[in-house]
N, C-alpha and C positions, 0 to 999 in steps of 0.2 A: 774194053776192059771195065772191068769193077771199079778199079780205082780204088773208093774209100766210098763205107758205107757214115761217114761221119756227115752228118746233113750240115753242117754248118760250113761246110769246105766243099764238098759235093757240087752245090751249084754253084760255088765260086771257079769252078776247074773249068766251065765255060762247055760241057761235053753234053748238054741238053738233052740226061739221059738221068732217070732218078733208078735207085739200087732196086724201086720194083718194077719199073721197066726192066732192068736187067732180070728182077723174076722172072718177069712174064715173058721173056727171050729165053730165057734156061727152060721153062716150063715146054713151049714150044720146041725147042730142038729137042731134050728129052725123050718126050714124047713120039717124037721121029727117028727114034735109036743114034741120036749123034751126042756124045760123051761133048760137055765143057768143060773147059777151062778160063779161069779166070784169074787178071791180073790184077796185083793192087798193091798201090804204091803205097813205102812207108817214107813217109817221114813227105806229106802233101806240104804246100805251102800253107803259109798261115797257122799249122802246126808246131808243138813243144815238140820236145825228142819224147819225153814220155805221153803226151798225146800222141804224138806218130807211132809209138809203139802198141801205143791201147786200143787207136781206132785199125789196125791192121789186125790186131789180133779179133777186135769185132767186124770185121771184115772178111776175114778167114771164114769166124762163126759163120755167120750168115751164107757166106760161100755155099759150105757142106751142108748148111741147112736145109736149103733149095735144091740139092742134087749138083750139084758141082763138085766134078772127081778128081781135081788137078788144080793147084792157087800158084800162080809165080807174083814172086813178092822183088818188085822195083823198088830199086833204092832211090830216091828224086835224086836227078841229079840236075846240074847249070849244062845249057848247051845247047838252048836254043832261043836265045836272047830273051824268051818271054821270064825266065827264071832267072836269066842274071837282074831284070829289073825288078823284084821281087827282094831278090838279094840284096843289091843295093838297096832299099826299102826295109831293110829287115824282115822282110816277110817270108823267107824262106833262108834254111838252113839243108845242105845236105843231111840225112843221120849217120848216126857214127855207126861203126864196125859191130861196135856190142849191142846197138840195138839189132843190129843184121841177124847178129847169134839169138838173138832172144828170140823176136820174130820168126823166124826158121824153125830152134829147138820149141817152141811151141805150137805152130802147127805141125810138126813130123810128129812132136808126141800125142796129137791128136787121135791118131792113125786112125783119119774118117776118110783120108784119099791123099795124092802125092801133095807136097809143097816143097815149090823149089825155091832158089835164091837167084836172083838173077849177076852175075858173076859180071857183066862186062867193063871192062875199066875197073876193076876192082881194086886195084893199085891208087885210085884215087882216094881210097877210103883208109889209108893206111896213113896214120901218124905216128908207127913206131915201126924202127927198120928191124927191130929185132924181133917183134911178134905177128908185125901186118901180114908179111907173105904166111906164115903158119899158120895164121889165123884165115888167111885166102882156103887155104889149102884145105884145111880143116871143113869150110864152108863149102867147098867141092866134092868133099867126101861125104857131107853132108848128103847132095842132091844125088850122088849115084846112087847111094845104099838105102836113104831114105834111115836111117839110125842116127841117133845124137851121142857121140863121141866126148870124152870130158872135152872140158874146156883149156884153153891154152895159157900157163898163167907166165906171167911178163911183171917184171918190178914197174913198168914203166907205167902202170894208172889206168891204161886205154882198155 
């Protein structure tokens, strides 16, 4: 995966791969007729929620820049002990739901190739019982149609 083209996070992710090695990997399969895709997480450690939102969305960029026809956008989440210590650290925050929405409705409004949302555990990201599932839902609709539908409004703030 891509990951995040944010250099300051990049080689802190320990994945010994810089965003133009992942060029130079896109350039080559391309070239060999195999379509990529690329993943990138929002909301890295070490990141704000609106850094995580900025460096996904230049992440995206960069994506379709280089010929990548397809972005799924990972939400961080805790769950494999190396983020829960991080957390504990303050060093990582999951993102919230509304950066999910932003992320998404700006790369579909792109329309330079598909961007999904990665949906698993999505329930996680829900801090209002009365708009999370809708707001899931909404993000679902999202990735079958590839169209950005209004937005869901909730008195609750989230």
């Amino acid at each position: 995966g891509l990951e995040t083209v944010d250099p300051q996070v990049l080689p802190r992710l320990n994945k010994r791969m810089t965003f133009v090695d992942f060029s130079r990997a896109t350039e080559f399969l391309l070239a060999h007729g195999i379509e990529v895709r690329a993943f990138i997480m929002l909301r890295a450690p070490f990141q704000t929620e609106e850094g995580g939102v900025e460096w996904a969305r230049r992440s995206i960029d960069f994506a379709f820049s280089i010929g990548v026809e397809c972005c799924s956008v990972i939400p961080a989440r805790a769950g494999n002990g190396a983020m829960e210590r991080l957390q504990s650290q303050g060093r990582f925050h999951p993102p919230s739901l509304g950066s999910m929405e932003t992320v998404v409705e700006y790369g579909v409004g792109l329309r330079r190739g598909r961007v999904f949302m990665d949906l698993w555990e999505m329930e996680r990201f829900y801090t209002c019982r009365a708009c999370g599932p809708a707001r899931g839902e909404r993000l679902a609709a999202i990735n079958l149609s590839q169209a950005v539908p209004p937005r869901i409004s909730c008195g609750c703030g989230s």
